[in-house]
C-alpha positions in Angstrom: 48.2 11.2 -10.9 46.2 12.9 -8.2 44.5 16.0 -8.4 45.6 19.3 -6.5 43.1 21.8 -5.3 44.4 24.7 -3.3 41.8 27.3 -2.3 42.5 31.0 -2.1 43.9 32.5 0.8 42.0 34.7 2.7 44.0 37.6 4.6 41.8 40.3 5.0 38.4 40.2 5.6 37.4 42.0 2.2 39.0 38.4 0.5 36.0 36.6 1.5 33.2 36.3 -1.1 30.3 39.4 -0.5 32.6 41.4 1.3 33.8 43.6 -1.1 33.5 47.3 -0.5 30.6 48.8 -3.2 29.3 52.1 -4.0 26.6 53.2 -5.9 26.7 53.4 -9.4 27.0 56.4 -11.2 24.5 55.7 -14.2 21.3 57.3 -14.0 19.4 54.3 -14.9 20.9 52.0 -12.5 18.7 52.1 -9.6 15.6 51.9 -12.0 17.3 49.0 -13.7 17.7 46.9 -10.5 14.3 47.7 -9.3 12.7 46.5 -12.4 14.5 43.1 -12.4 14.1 42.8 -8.4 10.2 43.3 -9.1 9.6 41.7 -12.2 11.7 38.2 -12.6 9.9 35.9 -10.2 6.3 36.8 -10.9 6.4 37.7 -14.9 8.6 34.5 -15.7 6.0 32.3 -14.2 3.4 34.1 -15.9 4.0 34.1 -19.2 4.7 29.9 -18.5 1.6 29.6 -16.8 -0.7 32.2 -16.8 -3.5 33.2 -14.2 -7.1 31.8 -14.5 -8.4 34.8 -12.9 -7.0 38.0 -13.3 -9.9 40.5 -11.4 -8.5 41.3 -8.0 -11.1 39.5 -5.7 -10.9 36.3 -3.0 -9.2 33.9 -5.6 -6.6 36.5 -7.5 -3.7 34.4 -8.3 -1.4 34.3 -5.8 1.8 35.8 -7.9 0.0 38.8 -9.1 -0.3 40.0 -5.6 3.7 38.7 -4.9 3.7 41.5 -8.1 2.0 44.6 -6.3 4.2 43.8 -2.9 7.3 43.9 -5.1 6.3 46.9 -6.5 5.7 48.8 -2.9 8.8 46.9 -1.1 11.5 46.7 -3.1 11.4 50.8 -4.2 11.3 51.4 -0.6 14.0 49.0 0.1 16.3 50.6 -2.1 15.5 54.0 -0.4 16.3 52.4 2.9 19.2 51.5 1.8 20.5 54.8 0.0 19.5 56.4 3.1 21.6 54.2 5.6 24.2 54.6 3.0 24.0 58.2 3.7 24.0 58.5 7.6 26.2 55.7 8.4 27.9 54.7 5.1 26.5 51.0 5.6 25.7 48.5 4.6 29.4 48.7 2.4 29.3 45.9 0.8 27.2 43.6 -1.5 26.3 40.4 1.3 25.1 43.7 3.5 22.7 44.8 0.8 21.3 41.1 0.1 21.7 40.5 4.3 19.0 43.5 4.6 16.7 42.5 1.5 16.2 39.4 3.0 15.6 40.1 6.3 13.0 43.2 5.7 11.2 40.8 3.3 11.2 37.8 5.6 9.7 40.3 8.3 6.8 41.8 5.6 5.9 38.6 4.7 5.2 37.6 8.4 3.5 40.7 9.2 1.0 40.7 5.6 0.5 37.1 6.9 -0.1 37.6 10.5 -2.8 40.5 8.8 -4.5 38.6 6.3 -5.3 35.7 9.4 -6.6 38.7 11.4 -8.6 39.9 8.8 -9.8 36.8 7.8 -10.8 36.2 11.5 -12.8 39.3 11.3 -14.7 37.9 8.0 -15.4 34.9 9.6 -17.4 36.6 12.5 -19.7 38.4 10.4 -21.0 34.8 8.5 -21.4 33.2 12.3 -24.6 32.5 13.6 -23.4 32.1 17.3 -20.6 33.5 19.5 -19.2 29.5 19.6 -19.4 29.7 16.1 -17.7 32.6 16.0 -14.6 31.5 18.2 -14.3 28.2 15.9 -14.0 30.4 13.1 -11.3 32.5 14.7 -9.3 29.2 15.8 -9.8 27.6 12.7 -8.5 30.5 10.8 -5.4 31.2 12.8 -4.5 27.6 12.3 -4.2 27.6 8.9 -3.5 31.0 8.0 -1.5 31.8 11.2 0.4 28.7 12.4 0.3 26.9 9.0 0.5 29.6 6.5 3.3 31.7 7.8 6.3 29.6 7.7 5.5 29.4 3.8 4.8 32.9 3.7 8.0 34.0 5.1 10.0 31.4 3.0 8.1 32.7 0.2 8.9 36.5 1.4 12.7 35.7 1.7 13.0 33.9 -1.2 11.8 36.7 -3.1 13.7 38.9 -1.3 16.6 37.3 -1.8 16.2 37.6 -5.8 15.6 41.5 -5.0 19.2 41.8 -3.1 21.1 39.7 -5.5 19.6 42.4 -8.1 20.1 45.5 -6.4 23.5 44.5 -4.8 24.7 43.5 -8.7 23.5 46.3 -10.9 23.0 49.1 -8.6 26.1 49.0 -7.0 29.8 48.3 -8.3 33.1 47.7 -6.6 34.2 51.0 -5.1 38.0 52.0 -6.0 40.7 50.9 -3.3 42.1 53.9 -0.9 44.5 55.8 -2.3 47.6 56.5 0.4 48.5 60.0 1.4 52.3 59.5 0.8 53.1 63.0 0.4 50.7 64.5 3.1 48.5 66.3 0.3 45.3 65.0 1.8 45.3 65.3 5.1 42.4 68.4 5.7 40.1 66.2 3.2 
């Protein structure tokens, strides 16, 4: 006896997984709710599992605490970005849009807090050299690691964590939005 798998048909382009149409929610609390758990899940799980040897903010803070304080700035203002697209073009209108956006503006802030911690790290190193040759093999040095070798990780780090903060915000800050309703008797036509 053989098995039979038929997979769905997809005639319209909302079929397809994501691209349903969503609106906002209408509780009060859902915005806060999403924020919360787009902020808090990947850092605080790993915390309470394996908690931080140094907690002072200083050159060896643990790593996730700071992943903390940028989830705190970017995903609040991610949501407003968001709500305010919503507003002046109606998009993104669907929940793969929402994610599609997290993702991408937290791939892009990880690259740019990279690129500016090598640059500032750069800037360090010329203070503690002795010589201008010193200085420029503490500058090349210190773009290597932090610049070429650091920021693929920080970017897959940045969308990773992004993509946790979409998932949230595109699940419980939005819901399915109602389908159209037809104008079969002509009522709604100066709406």
């Amino acid at each position: 006896m053989a098995l039979r798998f038929s997979l769905p048909r997809f005639e319209r382009p909302e079929d397809l997984p994501g691209h349903t149409r969503v609106q906002w929610r209408r509780q009060p609390g859902a915005r806060l709710i999403a924020m919360a758990a787009a902020v808090c899940w990947p850092p605080l799980l790993t915390l309470l599992f394996w908690p931080p040897k140094n907690w002072v903010p200083g050159a060896d803070t643990d790593w996730r605490l700071l992943l903390l304080v940028v989830g705190l700035i970017a995903v609040p203002t991610g949501v407003e970005v968001v709500a305010r697209q919503r507003e002046r073009t109606g998009r993104p209108a669907t929940r793969l849009g929402v994610i599609w956006r997290f993702m991408l503006w937290g791939g892009l802030l990880a690259a740019a807090l990279q690129v500016l911690i090598a640059l500032v790290v750069s800037v360090i190193g010329w203070f503690g050299a002795r010589s201008v040759f010193e200085a420029l093999g503490a500058t090349e040095t210190t773009l290597l690691i932090y610049g070429v070798g650091g920021l693929p990780i920080a970017i897959l780090v940045g969308s990773s964590y992004a993509l946790w903060a979409g998932l949230c915000v595109a699940f419980i800050a939005f819901r399915k939005s109602p389908e159209p309703v037809n104008d079969r008797l002509g009522l709604m036509r100066g709406r």
